[in-house]
N, C-alpha and C positions, 0 to 999 in steps of 0.2 A: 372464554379466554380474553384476557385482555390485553392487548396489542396498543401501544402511542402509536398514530400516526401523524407523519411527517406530511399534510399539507401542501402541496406541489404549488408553489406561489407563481401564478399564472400572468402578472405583468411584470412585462421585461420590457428591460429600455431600445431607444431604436438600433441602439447597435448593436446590443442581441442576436435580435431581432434579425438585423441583415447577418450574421454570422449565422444564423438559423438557417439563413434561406440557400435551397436548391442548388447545388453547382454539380459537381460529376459523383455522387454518393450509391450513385445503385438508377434506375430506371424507375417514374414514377409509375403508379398504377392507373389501367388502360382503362378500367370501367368499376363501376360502382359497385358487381357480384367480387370482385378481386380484391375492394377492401375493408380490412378488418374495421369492427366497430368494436363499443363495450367496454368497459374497466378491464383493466390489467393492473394487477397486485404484484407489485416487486417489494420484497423483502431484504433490507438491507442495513447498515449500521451507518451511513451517511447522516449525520445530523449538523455536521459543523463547518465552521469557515471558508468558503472552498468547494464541501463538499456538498453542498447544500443547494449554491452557487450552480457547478458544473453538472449536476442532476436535471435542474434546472433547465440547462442551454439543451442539454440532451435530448429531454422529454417534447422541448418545443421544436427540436426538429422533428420529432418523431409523428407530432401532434399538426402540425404544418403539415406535415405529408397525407398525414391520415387523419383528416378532422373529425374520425366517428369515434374512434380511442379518447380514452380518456386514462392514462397511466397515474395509478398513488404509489407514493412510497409507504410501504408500512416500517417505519425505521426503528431503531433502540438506536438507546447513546453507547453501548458499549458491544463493544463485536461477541464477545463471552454472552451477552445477555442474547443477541440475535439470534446465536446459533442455537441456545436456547430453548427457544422461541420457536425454531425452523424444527428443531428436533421432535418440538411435543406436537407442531402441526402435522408433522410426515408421518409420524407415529399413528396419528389419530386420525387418517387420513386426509386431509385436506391440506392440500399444498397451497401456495401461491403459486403464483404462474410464474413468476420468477424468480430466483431469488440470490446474493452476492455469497462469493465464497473466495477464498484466494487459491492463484493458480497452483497445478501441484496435489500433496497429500491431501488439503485440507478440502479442496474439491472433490478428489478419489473417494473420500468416506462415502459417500453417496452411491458410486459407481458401486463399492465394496461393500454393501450394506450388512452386517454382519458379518461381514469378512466373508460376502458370497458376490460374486458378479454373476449378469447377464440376469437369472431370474428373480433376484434379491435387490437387483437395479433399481434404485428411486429417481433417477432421473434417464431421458431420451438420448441415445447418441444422436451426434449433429454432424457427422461426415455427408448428407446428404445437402445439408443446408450450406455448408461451409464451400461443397465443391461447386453448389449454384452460385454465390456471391464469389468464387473466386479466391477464397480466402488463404486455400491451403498455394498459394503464390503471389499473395501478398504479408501474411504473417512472416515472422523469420521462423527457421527450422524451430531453434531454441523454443519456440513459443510453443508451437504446436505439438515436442516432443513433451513441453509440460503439460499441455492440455488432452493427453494422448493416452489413454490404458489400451492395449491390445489394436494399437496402431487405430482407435478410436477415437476423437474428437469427442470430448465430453461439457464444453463449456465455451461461449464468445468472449475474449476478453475485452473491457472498455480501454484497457492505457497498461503501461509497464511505469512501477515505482522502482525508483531506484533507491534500497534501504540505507545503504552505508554513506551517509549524506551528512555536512557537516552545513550548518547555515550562521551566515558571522553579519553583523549590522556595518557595513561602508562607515556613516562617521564616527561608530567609536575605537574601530581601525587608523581610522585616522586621527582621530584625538590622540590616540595613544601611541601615535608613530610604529605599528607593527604590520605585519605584511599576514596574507593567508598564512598557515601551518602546512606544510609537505608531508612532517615527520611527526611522529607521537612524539617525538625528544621538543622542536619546538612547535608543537599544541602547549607543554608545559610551562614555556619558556615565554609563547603569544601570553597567556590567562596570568601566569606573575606579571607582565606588564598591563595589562587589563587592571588586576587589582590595583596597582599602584595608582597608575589613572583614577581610580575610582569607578570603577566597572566592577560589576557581578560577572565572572571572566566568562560562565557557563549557563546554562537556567534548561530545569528540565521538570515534568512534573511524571514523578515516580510514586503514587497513587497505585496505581494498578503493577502489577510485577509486570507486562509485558514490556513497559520502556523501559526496565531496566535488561531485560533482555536481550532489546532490540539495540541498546547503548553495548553492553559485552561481548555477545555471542555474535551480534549482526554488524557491526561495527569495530569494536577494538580488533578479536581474535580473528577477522580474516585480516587486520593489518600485521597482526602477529604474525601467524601461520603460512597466509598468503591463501589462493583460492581453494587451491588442490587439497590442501591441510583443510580446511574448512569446509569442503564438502563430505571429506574421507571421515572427519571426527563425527559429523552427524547422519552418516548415514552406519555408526559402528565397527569402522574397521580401523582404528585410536585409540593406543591408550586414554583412557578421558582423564587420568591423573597425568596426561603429559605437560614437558615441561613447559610447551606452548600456552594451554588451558593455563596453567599458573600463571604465567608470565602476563598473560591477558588480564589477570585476575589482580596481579600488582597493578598493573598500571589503571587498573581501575580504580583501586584505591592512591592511588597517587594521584588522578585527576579527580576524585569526589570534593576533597575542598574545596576547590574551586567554583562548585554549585551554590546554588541556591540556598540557602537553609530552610525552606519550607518544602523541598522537591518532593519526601513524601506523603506531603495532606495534600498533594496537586496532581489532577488529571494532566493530559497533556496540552490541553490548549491554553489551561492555566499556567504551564511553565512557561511556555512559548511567551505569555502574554508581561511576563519580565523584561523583557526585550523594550516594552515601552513603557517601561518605569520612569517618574519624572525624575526622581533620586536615584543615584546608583544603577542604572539601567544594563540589563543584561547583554554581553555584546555576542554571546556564542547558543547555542543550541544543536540539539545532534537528532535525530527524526528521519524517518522517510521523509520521501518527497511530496507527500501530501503537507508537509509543512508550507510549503512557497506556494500552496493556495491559502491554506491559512493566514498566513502574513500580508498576502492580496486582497486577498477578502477585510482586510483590516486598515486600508489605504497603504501599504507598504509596496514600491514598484521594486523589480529585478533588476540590479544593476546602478539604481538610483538609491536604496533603501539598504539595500542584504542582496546578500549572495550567497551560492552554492555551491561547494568544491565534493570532491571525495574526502571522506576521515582520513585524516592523516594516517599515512604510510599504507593505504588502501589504494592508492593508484593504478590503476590498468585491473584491478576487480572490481566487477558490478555485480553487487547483490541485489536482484530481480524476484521484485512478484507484482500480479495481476492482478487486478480486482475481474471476476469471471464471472460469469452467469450461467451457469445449467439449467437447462428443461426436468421439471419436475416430470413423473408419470401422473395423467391426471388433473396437470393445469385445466383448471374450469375453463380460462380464455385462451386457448390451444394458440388456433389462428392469430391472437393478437401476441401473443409471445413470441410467436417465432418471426412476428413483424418485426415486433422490438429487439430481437436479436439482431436482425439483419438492419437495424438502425444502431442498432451499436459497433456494428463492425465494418458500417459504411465511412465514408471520407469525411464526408460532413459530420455526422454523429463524433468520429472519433476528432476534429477538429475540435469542433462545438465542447466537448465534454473534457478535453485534455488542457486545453490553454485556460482554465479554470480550477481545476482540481491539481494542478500542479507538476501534472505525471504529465509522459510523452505517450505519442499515439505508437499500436500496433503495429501500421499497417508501413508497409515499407515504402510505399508508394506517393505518400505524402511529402509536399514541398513544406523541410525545413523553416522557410521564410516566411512560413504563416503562423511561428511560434518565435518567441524571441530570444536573446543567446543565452541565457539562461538554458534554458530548453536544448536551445540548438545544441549546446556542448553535452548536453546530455544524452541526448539521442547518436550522437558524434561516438560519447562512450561506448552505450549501447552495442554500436556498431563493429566497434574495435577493442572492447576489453573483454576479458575471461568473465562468462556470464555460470554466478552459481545461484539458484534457488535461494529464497530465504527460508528461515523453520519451518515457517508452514507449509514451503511445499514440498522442503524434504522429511518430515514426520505427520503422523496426523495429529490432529489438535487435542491438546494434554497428557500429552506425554512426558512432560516434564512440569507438572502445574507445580511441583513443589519446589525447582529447581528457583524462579524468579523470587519467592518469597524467602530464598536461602542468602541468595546475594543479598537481601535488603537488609538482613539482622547484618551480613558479613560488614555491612557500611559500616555499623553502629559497632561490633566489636571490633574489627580491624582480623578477624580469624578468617583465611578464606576455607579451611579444612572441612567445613560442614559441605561447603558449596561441591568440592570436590570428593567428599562421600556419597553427595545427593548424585551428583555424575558418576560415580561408579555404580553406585547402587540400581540406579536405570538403565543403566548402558544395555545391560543383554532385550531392551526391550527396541532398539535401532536397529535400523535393517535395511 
């Protein structure tokens, strides 16, 4: 088989470096039989801006602690391809020792291997591990109810993305004399003075059907619906021809003009990368939070560059997922995985890997003031607004693979009735 791998770039600057280093993260190891040595293969879709970055800071604290480890990412560029990938190794038996899944459904397949648990299980419960580090009081409930089949612990999560995320560039807000958007009414009303300006008011790259997924389903329709509607429509208990789904569905065509005209020959990081257009530069984009390490990763600061609000008319909803790790059965480097777990879910780990990859850490325990307000208000949310799952952790993965590529023709004909056929036509399969 053949696997790219992602190269673990081993010098980091001094300030890394000291962000790497030892503070209150877990108790170092007492003697030399206590620590793991040997390759650990984490399998993952991290290849880009960011995230590449915050894998990075992670590994070096991992590797600091434990200088006999030596952690690779085995990565793809596309999450679709990884999972792949993970399927034909598990199949064929040979796991990696570790490998990413997001919190939720898309983690469970695992647990539910052919839709059998406990002896059909491809990966280790971690209730044992989690109770030694502490975890199950320092995660929030939320967290751990997603991480949880049969009040079982089945994955460490490294950070919580927040999906419904809207990210706008400071000067061309301010060339243009407009303020953030509250409302989907003025998001429409910000992008007509955008283009006046002389602004591409939006920039996305819709390539692949999942951003435009994560643009409707994870972004407009809980500003439509609100949380409660948005979790009740994806887990099947919704008309899916309701008038909300439509209504999500106008206004999505009401705000595609305002795109890009290349958004679909473009991945995502290539939409994003409008944004620093010399001409006409793009002053909105809509993404998880892995965007605002992308944009870091790119010389762009928080606060001084772009910023990040809720989508309009999504305020006080936070749509949440995790990038998770479950124990395969059968991880070659046993001992060194469950190291690496417990460096993912330590303070340092989750410091180290979160102020890079754009997301906020887990663990509740964590001082604020070592992430910047950016973050801070994010984590802020976290805390205090109605937390739903995103797709993937309230369905497993493809369950609607036709549903993304329906929206895409709907851009081009302006019909959304296909899109809402493909939603009834699957519905009996939500649950």
């Amino acid at each position: 088989m053949n696997f790219k791998k992602n190269v673990i770039t081993r010098a980091l600057t001094l300030g890394a470096l000291a962000l790497a280093a030892p503070a209150c993260g877990g108790a170092e190891p007492t003697d030399e039989v206590s620590q793991p040595s040997g390759r650990v293969d984490i399998f993952s879709w991290w290849t880009s801006g960011g995230e590449v970055q915050a894998l990075d800071a992670l590994i070096a604290v991992h590797e600091q602690k434990y200088p006999k480890t030596d952690v690779e990412n085995l990565a793809e560029d596309l999450a679709e391809e990884a999972r792949a990938r993970l399927e034909q190794r598990m199949q064929d038996g040979v796991p990696p020792d570790l490998f990413q899944a997001n919190i939720g459904a898309d983690q469970f397949k695992w647990v539910l291997f052919n839709g059998v648990d406990d002896s059909e299980s491809k990966v280790e419960p971690l209730n044992d591990i989690a109770q030694k580090n502490g975890w199950m009081q320092t995660f929030p409930q939320a967290v751990i109810d997603a991480l949880s089949y049969n009040d079982t612990i089945y994955g460490v999560p490294a950070n919580i993305h927040r999906i419904n995320a809207l990210f706008y560039s400071i000067p061309a807000f301010e060339a243009a004399g407009v303020s953030p958007p509250t409302t989907r009414e003025e998001l429409l009303s910000v992008a007509q003075a955008l283009e006046a300006a002389n602004y591409t008011p939006m920039c996305i790259g819709s390539e692949h059907w999942w951003t435009l997924n994560l643009l409707t389903f994870e972004n407009i329709l809980p500003s439509v619906g609100g949380p409660d509607f948005y979790t009740s429509s994806w887990t099947g208990q919704e008309d899916p021809r309701s008038a909300q789904v439509s209504d999500a569905l106008d206004f999505l065509l009401e705000l595609w003009p305002y795109m890009n005209a290349d958004a679909n020959s473009l991945d995502w990081t290539k939409g994003i990368d409008h944004m620093f257009d010399a001409e006409s530069p793009c002053a909105m984009t809509v993404m998880g939070d892995w965007a605002k390490g992308y944009l870091e990763s790119k010389g762009w600061v928080a606060g001084t560059h772009f910023e990040q609000i809720p989508f309009p008319g999504s305020n006080g909803t936070f749509v949440f997922t995790a990038d998770t790790f479950p124990l395969p059965k059968g991880a070659p480097n046993r001992a060194g995985a469950v190291a690496f777990l417990e460096t993912i879910g330590s303070t340092d780990g989750q410091i180290a890997f979160n102020v890079l990859k754009g997301s906020i850490p887990v663990r509740t325990d964590i001082d604020p003031m070592e992430f910047d307000a950016t973050a801070q208000r994010t984590m802020a949310d976290f805390a205090s607004n109605s937390l739903v799952k995103a797709l993937s952790g309230l369905q497993p993965q493809g369950s609607f693979e036709d549903l993304g590529p329906q929206v895409k023709t709907m851009l081009t004909t302006g019909d959304k009735q296909p899109v809402l056929n493909v939603l009834a036509n699957d519905y009996a399969v939500l649950q």
